[in-house]
ZADO-1210 file (C-alpha; in nm, 4 decimals, padded with zeros to 6 digits):
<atoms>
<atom x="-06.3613" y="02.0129" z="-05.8106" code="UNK" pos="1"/>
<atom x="-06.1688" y="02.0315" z="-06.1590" code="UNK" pos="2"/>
<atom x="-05.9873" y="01.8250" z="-06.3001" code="UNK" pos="3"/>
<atom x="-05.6376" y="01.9663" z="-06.1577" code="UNK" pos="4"/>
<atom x="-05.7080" y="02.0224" z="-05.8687" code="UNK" pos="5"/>
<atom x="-05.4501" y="01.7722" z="-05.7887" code="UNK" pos="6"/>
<atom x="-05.2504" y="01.7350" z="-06.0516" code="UNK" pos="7"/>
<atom x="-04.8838" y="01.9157" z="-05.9111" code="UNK" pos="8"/>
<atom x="-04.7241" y="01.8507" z="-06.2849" code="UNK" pos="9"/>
<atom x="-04.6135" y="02.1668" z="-06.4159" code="UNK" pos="10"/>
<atom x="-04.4850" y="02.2795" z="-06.7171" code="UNK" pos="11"/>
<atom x="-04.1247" y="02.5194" z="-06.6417" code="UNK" pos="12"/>
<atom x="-04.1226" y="02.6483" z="-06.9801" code="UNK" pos="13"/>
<atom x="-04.4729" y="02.8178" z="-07.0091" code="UNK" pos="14"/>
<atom x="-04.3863" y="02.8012" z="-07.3878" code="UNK" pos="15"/>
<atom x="-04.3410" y="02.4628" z="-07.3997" code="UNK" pos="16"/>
<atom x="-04.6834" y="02.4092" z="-07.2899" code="UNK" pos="17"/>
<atom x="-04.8573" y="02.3448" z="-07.6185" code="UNK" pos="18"/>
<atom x="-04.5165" y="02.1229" z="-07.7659" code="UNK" pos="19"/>
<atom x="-04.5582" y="01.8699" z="-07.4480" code="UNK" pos="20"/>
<atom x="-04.9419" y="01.8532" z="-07.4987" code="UNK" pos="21"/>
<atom x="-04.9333" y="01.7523" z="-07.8508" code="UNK" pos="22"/>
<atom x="-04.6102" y="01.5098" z="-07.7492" code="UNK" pos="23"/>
<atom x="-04.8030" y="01.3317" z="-07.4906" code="UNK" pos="24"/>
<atom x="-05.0882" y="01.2495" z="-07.7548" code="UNK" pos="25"/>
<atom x="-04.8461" y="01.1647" z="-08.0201" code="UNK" pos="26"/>
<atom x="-04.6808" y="00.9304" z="-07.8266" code="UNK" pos="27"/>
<atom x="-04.9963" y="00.7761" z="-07.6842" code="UNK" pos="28"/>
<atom x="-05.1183" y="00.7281" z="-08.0502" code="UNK" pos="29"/>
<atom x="-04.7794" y="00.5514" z="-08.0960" code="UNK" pos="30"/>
<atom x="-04.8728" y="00.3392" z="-07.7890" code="UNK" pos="31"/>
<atom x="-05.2326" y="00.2884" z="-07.9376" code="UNK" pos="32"/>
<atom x="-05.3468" y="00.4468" z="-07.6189" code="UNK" pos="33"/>
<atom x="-05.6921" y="00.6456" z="-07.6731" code="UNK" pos="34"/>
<atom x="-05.6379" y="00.9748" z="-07.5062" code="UNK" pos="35"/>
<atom x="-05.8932" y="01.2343" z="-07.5354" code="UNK" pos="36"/>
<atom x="-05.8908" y="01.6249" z="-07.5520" code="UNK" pos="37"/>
<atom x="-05.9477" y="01.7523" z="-07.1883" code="UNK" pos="38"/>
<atom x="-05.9612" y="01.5154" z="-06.8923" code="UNK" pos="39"/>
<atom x="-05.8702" y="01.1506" z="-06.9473" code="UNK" pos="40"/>
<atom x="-05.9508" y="01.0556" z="-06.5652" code="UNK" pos="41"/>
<atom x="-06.0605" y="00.6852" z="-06.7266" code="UNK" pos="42"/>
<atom x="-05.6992" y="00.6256" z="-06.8393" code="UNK" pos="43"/>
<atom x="-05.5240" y="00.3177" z="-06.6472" code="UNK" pos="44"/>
<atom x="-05.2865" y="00.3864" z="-06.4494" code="UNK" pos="45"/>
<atom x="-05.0749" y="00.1040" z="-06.6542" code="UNK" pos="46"/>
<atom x="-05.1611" y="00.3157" z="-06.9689" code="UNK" pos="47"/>
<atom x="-05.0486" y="00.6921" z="-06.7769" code="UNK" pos="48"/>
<atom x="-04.7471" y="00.5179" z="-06.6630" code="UNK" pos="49"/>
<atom x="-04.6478" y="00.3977" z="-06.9792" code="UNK" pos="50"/>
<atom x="-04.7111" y="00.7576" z="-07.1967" code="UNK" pos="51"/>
<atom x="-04.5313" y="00.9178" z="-06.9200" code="UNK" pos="52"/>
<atom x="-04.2197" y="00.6315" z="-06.9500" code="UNK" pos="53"/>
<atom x="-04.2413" y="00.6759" z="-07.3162" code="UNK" pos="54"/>
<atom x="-04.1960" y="01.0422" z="-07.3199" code="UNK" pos="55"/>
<atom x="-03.8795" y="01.0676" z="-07.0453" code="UNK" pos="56"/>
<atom x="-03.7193" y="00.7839" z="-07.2938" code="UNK" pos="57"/>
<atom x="-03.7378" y="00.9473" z="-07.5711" code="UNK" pos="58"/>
<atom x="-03.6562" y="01.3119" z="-07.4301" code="UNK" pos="59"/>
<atom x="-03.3583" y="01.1728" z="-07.2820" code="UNK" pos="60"/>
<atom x="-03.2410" y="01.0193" z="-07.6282" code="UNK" pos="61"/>
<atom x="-03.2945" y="01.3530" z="-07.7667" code="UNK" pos="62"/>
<atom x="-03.0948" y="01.4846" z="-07.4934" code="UNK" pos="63"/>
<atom x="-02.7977" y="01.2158" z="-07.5218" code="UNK" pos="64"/>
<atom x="-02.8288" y="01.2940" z="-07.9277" code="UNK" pos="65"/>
<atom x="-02.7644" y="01.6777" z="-07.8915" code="UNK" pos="66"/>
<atom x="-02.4822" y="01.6153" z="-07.6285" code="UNK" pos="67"/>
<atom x="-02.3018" y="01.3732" z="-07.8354" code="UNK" pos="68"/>
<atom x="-02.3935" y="01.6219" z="-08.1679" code="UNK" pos="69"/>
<atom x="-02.5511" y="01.3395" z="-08.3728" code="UNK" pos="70"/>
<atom x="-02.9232" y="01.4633" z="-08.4382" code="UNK" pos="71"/>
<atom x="-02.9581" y="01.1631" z="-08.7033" code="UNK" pos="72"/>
<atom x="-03.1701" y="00.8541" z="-08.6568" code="UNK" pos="73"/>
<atom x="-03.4775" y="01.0692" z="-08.4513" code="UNK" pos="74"/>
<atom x="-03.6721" y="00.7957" z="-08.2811" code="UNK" pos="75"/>
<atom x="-03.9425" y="01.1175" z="-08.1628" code="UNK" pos="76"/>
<atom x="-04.1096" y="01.4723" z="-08.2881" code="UNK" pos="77"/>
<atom x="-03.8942" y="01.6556" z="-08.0202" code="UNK" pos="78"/>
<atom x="-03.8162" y="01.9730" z="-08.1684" code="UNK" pos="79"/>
</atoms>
């Protein structure tokens, strides 16, 4: 079985693919979590959770930023 076979997470912007990979590590690193190239089925799911949380915050400040037009004060690498 590999690794994703169950995973149902997909990416809608096939482009986008390589940006959100190198997000999720970033902001793990920023979380001090260890994550390693290829399958990190050894993760906690406290630790998942709290990438995953990490990344919706900060891609919905970079959301409300563009929306209000104040790009200043970047919290995140979301290009």
């Amino acid at each position: 079985m590999s690794s994703n076979s169950n995973n149902n997470n997909q990416i809608n912007v096939p482009e986008a693919k390589q940006a959100m990979y190198n997000f999720k590590h970033e902001v793990a690193n920023e979380l001090g979590i260890n994550l390693k190239q290829g399958y990190n089925g050894d993760l906690t799911s406290r630790d998942a959770g709290s990438i995953g949380g990490m990344m919706v915050k900060k891609m919905i400040e970079q959301q409300e930023r563009q929306m209000s037009g104040n790009m200043s004060g970047n919290s995140g690498s979301m290009r």
